[in-house]
C-alpha positions as CSV (number, residue, x, y, z in Angstrom):
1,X,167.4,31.0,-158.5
2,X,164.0,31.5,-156.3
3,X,162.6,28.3,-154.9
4,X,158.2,28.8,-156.2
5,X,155.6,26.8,-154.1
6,X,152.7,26.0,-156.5
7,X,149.3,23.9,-155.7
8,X,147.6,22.4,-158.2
9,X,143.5,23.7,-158.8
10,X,142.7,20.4,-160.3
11,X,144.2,17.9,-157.9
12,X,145.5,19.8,-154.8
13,X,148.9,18.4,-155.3
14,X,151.5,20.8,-153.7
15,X,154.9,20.8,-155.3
16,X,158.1,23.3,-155.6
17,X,160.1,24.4,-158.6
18,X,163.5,26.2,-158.4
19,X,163.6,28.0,-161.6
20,X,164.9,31.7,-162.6
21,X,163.2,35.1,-162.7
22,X,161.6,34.7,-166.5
23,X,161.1,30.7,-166.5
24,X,158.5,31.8,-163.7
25,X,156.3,34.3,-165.8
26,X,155.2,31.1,-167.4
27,X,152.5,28.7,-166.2
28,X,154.0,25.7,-164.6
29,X,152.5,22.2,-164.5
30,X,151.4,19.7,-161.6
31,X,153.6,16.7,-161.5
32,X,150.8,14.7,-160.1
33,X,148.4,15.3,-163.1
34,X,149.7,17.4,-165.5
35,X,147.2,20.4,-165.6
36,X,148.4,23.5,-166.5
37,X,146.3,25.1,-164.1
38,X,148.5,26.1,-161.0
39,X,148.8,28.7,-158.6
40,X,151.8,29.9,-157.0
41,X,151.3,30.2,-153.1
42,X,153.0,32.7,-150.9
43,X,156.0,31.2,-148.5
44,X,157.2,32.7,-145.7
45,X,161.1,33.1,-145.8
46,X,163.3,31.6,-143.5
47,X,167.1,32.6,-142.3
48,X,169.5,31.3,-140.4
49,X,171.6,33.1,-138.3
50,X,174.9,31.8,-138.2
51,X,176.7,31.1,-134.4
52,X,180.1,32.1,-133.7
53,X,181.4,28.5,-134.1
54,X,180.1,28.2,-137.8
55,X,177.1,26.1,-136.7
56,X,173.9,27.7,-137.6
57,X,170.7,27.5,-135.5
58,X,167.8,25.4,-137.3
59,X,164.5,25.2,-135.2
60,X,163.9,22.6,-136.9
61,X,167.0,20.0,-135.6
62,X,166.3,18.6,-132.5
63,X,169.6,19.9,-131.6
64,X,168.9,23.5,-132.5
65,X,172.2,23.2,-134.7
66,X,172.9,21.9,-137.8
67,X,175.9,21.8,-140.0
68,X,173.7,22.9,-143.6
């Protein structure tokens, strides 16, 4: 299932929802204040490329490695 990034009009709140293809042609609402009116915001997509040990590089690890 897609991971959605929505902020809300009414109170700014941002929140994510992981739900499938057709729950996402409906409206979703904030969690914050319950208003219906939302917008879904563009995310960049991120991948990890995995190392030849199994580890995977993360920029965001201090380590530049994580176990995920």
């Amino acid at each position: 299932m897609p991971l959605y990034e929505y902020q809300c009009e009414q109170c700014g709140d941002r929140f994510e929802r992981l739900i499938s293809l057709t729950e996402a042609a409906r409206r979703s609402k904030c969690p914050k204040c319950g208003s219906k009116s939302v917008r879904k915001l563009m995310s960049a997509v991120a991948s990890i490329s995995s190392k030849r040990d199994g580890a995977s590089e993360c920029p965001t690890c201090t380590t530049g490695t994580c176990e995920l």
